[in-house]
N, C-alpha and C positions, 0 to 999 in steps of 0.2 A: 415609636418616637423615642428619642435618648433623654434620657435623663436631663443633660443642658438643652437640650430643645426645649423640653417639656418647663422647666425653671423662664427660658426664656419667653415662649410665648403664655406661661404665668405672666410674668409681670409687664410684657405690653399689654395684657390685658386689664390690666391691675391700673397701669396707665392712665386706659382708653376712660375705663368705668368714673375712674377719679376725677378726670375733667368732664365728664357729663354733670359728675353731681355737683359740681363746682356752677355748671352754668345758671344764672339765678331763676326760680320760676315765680309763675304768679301765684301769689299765697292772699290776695284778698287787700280786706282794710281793718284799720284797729279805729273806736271812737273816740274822739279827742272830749275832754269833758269839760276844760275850761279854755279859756283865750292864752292863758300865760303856757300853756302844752304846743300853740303852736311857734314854728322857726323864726327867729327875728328879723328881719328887712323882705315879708312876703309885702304881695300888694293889695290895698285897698280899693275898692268900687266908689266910685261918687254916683250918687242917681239925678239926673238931668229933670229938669223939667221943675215949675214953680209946685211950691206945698200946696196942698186942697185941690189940686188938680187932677187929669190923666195923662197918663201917658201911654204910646201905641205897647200893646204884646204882639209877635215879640217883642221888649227895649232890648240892644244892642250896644253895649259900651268896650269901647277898646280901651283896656288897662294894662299894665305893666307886660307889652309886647303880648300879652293877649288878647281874644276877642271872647268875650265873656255873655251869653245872652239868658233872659229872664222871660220865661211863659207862663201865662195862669193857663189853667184847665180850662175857664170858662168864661167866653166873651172876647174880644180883641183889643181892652185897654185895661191898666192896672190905676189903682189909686195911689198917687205920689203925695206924700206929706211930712211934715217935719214935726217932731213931739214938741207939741201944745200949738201947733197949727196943721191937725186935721186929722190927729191920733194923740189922743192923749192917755198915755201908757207912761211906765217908767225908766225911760231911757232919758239920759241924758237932754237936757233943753235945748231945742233947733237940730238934734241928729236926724239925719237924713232917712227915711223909709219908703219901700214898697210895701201896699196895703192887697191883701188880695179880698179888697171888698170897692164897692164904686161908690159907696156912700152910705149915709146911717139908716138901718133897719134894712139892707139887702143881703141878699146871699153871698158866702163868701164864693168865691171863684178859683181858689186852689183846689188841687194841690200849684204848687211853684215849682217849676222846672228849671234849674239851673246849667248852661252846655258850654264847657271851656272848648275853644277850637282847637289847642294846644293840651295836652293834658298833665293836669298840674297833682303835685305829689300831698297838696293835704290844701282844708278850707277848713274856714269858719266862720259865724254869723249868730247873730243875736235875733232872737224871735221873740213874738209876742202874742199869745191868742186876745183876741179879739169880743172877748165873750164873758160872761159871769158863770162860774163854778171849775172845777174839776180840770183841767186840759191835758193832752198830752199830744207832742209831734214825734212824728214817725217819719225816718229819711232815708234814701234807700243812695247807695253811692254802685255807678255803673263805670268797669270800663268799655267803653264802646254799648255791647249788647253782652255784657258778661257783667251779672250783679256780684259784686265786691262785700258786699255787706247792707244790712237791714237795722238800723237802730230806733229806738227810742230814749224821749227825753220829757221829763214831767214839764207841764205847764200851766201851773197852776195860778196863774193871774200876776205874774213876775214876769222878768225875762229869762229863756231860757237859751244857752249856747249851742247849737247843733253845730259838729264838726266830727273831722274825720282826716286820717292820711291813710295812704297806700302804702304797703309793704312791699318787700322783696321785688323791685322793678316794675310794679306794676303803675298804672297810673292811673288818675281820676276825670273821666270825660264828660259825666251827667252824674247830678244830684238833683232827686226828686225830695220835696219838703210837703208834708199833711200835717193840719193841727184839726183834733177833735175837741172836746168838750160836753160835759155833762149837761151843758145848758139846755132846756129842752124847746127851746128854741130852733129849728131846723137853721135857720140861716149863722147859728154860731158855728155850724163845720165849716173848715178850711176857710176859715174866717181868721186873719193874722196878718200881721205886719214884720217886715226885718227891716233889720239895720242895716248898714252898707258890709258888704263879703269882705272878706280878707282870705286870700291866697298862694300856696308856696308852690313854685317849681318842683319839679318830679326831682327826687335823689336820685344822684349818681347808681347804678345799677352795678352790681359786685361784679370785680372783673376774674375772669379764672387764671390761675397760676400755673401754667404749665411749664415753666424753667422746675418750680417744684415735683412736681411729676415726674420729668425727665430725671431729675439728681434721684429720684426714688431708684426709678425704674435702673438707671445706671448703677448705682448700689445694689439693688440684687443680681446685675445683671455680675457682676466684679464679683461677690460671691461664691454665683454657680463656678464661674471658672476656674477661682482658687481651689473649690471642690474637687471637680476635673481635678487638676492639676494633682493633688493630691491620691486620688483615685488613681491613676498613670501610675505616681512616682512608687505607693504601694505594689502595685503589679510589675515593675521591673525590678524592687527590689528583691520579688519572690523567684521572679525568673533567674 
């Protein structure tokens, strides 16, 4: 192979490589730690149904062009209540929650399964354990059947924010939610209430620049040739 051959299938190759790594891959999720981390004009959940009541699991609410649904582990209804009618925790007075317990002194019925139909680029959500002593939740962000990320968040008889976004194109399709407790009370696991979700659309995903590429690959290619060129002009001058 010549010398210019050799320079020029270097740099189609050089090309080829460059827009592979250009193309964005899935790299997981980063945990979001407060409400003001996530993007502003995402959408919020309202939960249907009167406080001190149930309501069906799944619940199924269509929000902001998505369809958003809620399952406890255990049982086919969720406890719906609003702070200081039917959970009295420290959120905000009349904010809306899902309770994963049916009533006072039961077991709780989490973990809570969260399943956007649409997959959205980051969440977040205000919790609460349900119990005296020690808490922590643990939430695990899926896309599809590819787990994203594993985090925890203390909860220690406060509220605590559980979120998360997706990186580099990937997006967020299932969020499982557990809250423990040192209570030695069995019915304090996965015993917790949230507040309504709040949710952003997936980011734009990186697009690859191959006009770049090309002007590369065209500049070395203009080099070898001036090479040549030179290489020639050398050799007749010896002639």
């Amino acid at each position: 192979m010549s010398p210019l051959r050799r320079i020029l299938f270097a740099s189609l190759a050089l090309a080829v490589l460059s827009l592979a790594a250009a193309i964005p891959t899935y790299a997981g999720a980063v945990q979001l730690l407060t409400s003001a981390q996530l993007t502003t004009g995402g959408s919020t959940t309202d939960y249907p149904g009167n406080p001190n009541t149930n309501v069906p699991s799944p619940l199924i609410i269509n929000v902001g062009g998505n369809t958003v649904t809620f399952t406890v582990a255990v049982g086919n209804t969720i406890f719906r209540a609003d702070q200081g009618n039917g959970f009295d925790g420290n959120f905000a007075p009349g904010t809306e929650l899902l309770v994963t317990f049916t009533g006072d002194g039961t077991p709780g019925t989490g973990p809570l399964t969260i399943n956007f139909a649409t997959g959205v680029g980051e969440f977040g959500i205000g919790a609460q354990n349900n119990a005296v002593g020690t808490g922590l939740f643990t939430f695990s962000v899926f896309n599809n059947a590819t787990l994203l990320g594993t985090f925890t968040q203390p909860g220690n008889g406060f509220i605590s924010f559980l979120g998360a976004r997706a990186t580099d194109g990937d997006v967020i399709t299932r969020v499982t939610i557990s809250g423990s407790s040192t209570d030695t009370d069995p019915n304090a696991q996965n015993n917790f209430a949230v507040a309504p979700l709040t949710f952003g659309a997936a980011a734009p995903a990186a697009i690859p620049e191959p006009t770049t590429m090309l002007l590369l690959s065209t500049g070395l290619v203009g080099v070898a040739a001036k090479a040549r060129k030179r290489r020639q002009a050398r050799k007749s001058e010896e002639v």
